[in-house]
N, C-alpha and C positions, 0 to 999 in steps of 0.2 A: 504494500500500500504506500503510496507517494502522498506526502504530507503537504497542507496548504500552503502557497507561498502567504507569509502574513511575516509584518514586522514588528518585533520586541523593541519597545524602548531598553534602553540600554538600563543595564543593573538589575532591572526589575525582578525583584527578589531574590536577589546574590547578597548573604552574606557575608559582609568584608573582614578578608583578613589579613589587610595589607603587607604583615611581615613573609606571612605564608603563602603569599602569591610567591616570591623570590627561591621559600625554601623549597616548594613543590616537593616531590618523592624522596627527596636526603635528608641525611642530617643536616643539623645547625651545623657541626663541623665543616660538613661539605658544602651547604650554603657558603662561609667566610672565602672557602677557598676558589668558590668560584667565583665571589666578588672581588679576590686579589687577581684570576684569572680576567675579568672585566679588565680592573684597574691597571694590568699589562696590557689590554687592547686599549685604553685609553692612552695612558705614554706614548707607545710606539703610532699613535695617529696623529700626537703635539708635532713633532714637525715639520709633515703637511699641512695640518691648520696653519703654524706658525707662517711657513711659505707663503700660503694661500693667502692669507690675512697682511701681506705686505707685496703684494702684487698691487698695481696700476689699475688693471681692470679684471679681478679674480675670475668674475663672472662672465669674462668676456665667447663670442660666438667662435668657433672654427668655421660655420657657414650656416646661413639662413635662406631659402628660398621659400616662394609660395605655391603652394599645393594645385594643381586643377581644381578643385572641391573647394575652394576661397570662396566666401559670403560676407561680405561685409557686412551684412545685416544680419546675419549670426547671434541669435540668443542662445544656444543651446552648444558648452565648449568641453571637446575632450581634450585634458593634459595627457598624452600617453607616454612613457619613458622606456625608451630601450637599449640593452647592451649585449653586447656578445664580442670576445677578444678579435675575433676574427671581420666583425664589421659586415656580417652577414643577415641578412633581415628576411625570417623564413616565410615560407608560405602557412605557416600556422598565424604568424604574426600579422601578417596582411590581412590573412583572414579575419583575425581579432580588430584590426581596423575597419573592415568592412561591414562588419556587425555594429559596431559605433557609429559609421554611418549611416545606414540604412533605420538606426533607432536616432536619427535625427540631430545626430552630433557631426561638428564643424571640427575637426582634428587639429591638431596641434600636436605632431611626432619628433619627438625628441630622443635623438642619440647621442649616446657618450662611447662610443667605438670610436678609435683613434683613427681609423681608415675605414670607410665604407664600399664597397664595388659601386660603380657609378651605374651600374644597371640595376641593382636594387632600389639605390638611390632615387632614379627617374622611375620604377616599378612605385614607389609608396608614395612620389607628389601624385599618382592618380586619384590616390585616397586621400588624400588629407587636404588640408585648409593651407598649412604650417610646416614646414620641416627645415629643424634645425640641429646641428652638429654640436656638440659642448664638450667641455671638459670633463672627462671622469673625474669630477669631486662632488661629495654632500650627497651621494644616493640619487634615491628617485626625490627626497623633499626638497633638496640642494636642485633637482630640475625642474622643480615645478615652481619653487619661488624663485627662481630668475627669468623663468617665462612670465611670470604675474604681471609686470611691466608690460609686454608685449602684448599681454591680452588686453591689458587696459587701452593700451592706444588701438589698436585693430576696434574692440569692441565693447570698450568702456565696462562697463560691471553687468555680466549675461545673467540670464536669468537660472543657467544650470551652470555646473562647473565639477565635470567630472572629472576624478584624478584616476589614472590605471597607468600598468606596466606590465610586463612582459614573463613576469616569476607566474606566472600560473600557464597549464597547458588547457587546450581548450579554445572554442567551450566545445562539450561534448552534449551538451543539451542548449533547446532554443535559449538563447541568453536576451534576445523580446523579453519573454515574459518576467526576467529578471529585473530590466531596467522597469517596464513598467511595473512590477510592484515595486521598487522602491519610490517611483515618481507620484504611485497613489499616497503615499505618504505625507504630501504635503508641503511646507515647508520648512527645512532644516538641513540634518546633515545624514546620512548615511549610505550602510556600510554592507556587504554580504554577513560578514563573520563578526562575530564579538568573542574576545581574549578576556579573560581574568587574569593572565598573568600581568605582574604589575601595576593590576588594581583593571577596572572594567574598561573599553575602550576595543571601538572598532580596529578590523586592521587593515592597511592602507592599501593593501594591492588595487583595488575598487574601491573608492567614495565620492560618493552624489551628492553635494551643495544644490540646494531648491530653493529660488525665492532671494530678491534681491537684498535683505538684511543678511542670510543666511551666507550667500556669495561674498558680498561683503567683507564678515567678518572672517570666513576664509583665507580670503586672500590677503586680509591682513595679518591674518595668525603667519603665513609661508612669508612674506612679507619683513617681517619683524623676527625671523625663526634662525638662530645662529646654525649654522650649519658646521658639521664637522666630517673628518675622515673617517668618525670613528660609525661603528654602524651600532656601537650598544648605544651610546650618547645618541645617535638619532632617532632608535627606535624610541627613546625614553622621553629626550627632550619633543619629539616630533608625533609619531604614532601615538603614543599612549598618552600624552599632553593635549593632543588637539579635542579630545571627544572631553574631557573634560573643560576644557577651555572655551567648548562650543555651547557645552548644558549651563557655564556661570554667564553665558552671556543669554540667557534663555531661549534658544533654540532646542527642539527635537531633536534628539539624539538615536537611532532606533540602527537595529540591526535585523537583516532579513533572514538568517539564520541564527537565534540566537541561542546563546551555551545552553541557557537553562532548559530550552528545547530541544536542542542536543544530546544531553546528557537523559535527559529523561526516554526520551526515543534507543538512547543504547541501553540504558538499565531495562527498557520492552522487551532489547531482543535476546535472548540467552545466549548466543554465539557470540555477539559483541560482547555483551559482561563476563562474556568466560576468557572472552580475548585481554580484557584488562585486567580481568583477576590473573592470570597469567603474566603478565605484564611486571607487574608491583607488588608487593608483601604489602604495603598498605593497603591496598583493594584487593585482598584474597578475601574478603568477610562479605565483599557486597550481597552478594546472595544469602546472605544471612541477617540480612536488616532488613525494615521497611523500606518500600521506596524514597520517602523523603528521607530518612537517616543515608541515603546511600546519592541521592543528590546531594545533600549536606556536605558529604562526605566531599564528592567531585567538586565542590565548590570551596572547599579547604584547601585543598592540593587539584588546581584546577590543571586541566591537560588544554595542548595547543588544539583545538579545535581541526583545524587544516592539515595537521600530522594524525594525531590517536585518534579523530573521529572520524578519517575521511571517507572509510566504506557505508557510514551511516549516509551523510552527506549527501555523497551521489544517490546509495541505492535508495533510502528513506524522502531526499528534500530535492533530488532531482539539481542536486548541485552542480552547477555549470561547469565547474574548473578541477584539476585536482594539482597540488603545487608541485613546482619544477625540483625544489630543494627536498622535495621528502621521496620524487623517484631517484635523484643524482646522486643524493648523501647521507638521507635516513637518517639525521640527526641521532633520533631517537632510539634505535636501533628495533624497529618494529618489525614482526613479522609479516609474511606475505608481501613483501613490499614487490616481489619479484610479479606480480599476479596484477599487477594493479591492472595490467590491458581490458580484464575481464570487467571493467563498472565502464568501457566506453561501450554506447547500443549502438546497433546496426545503423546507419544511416544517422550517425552523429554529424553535425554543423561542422565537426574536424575531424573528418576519417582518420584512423588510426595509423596510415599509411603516413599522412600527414604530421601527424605528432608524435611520431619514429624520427622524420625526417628531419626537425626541428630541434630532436635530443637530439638526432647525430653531429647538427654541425655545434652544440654544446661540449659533445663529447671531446669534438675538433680541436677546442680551444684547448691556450695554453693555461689562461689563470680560472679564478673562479667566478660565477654567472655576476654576480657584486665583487669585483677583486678591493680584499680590505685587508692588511695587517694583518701578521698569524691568524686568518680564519682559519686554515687548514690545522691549527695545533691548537684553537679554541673549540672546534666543531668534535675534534679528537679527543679533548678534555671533557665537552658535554656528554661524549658516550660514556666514558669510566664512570663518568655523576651519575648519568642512567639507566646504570647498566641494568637491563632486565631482569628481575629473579630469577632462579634456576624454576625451569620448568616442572 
């Protein structure tokens, strides 16, 4: 059974445990050590910020041209951000533009690949409004607020303002019905997915600004938003700051898949809950609580939504995407991850042939999909943290 699309304001009846969003499945011991783990990917990003912050023009373009798809009378804007070492822009990716346009968005395509093939290059102004070349620095929210400038002049403050990038594969389901039930929503901000880690807060692969207060205030949060090399400082300063930054300024904040729904749709299914009781020593009991004691639970030591719940996701909520980092490097070191082909359906929006084709020029590359500072010895640190109970 495929569950309604409908949207959770954000938090709504979560729990907070703000120390133990950070401590998730470890010890406290293991908590410090992975905040001195953080606090080594902090350093080692100081002296790119440093650089960057004493540059003439940090923010400056390697190239801008305009899209065939140009509308100057454009209310409705996609920020989309992409990268790949190799400067290759797949047919998955187009695809994911073409679906943005077709639901009525004026693109704005943003790469941070240091060399692009100029046949791709001329391939993606047939889709977009916008395409321009940048520096790899500050992530996707380091490209979306140096474009905020340029959207302002092009089209002064839209009435939508979508943010997307390129980390998810997909969509494997219509992704219509996804923009429009977030646009029934009204006006505000959101999101597909809602994180507790951290504390509650959309996450940013996909967010929908509605309404020109809501735009607004957006684009002044990226605006106003320091930006860094480091990718924990942007998740924290950026992602997980914005949805709170957005509910004190009184905006709707809502999320179309949201945890608490989540979690409850896997504690339904037996195979999911026996997949996480397996998992973690601290969720071998769930089948032995009430349901709310074992939501409780998932909501004390909350799990990434987009990693531990992605087979609910798709198979339960019809989830459009499944992310590129949980087939590339399984963080978490979950099982089945080799099976994931089996949640795309026959005649998906992105044939499977297609998003082969898009890992492999991934696979191609020499650094990583976001190249940051010892990710490769941070991502190796998060598996010993996580490491799964013995079966």
């Amino acid at each position: 059974m495929t569950e309604a699309l409908r949207l959770t304001a954000l938090g709504d009846g979560v729990r907070r445990h703000t120390l133990r969003h950070y401590a998730r499945f470890g010890t406290w011991r293991r908590s410090v050590y992975l905040a001195l783990v953080a606090a080594r990917e902090v350093l080692t990003a100081l002296p790119h910020d440093l650089a960057h912050a004493v540059r003439r023009n940090p923010a400056g373009r390697l190239r801008m041209e305009p899209g065939v798809q140009r509308d100057p009378g454009a209310v409705r804007i996609a920020l989309y951000v992409h990268y790949s070492a190799n400067g290759r822009i797949s047919d998955m990716v187009r695809n994911q533009l073409a679906f943005l346009g077709q639901s009525g968005f004026s693109i704005v395509f943003i790469s941070m690949a240091d060399r692009i093939p100029e046949a791709d290059w001329q391939a993606v102004r047939q889709v977009a409004a916008l395409v321009v070349q940048r520096p790899n620095f500050g992530r996707d929210f380091g490209a979306w607020r140096d474009l905020v400038p340029e959207v302002r002049r092009r089209w002064a403050v839209p009435q939508e303002l979508l943010l997307a990038n390129d980390s998810v594969l997909g969509p494997i389901y219509p992704l219509a019905p996804v923009i429009d039930a977030m646009q029934a929503g009204g006006d505000g901000l959101f999101g597909l997915t809602e994180s507790l880690q951290g504390g509650a807060h959309l996450q940013s692969y996909m967010l929908l600004a509605r309404g020109l207060p809501a735009v607004e205030d957006l684009m002044r949060f990226l605006q106003t938003l320091r930006v860094s090399h480091s990718k924990w400082l942007l998740v924290r300063m950026g992602e997980v700051r914005l949805s709170r930054w957005m509910r004190r300024r009184g905006h709707h904040v809502a999320a179309l898949f949201g945890y608490d729904r989540l979690v409850r749709a896997t504690i339904a299914d037996p195979h999911e809950l026996k997949r996480l009781q397996r998992l973690y020593k601290r969720l071998r009991n769930l089948d032995q609580v009430s349901t709310e004691a074992a939501v409780a639970a998932l909501h004390r030591w909350p799990l990434n939504p987009t990693h531990h719940l992605w087979r609910v996701l798709t198979a339960r909520f019809d989830y459009p995407f499944v992310k590129t980092e949980l087939i590339r490097r399984n963080p978490a070191r979950l099982p089945e991850i080799a099976q994931w082909h089996t949640v795309v359906p026959p005649g998906s929006p992105s044939p499977l042939a297609m998003i082969r084709a898009h890992l492999a020029t991934l696979d191609a590359d020499v650094d990583e999909t976001r190249p940051a500072p010892i990710r490769n010895s941070t991502v190796r640190t998060l598996r010993l943290w996580r490491r799964p109970a013995d079966h």
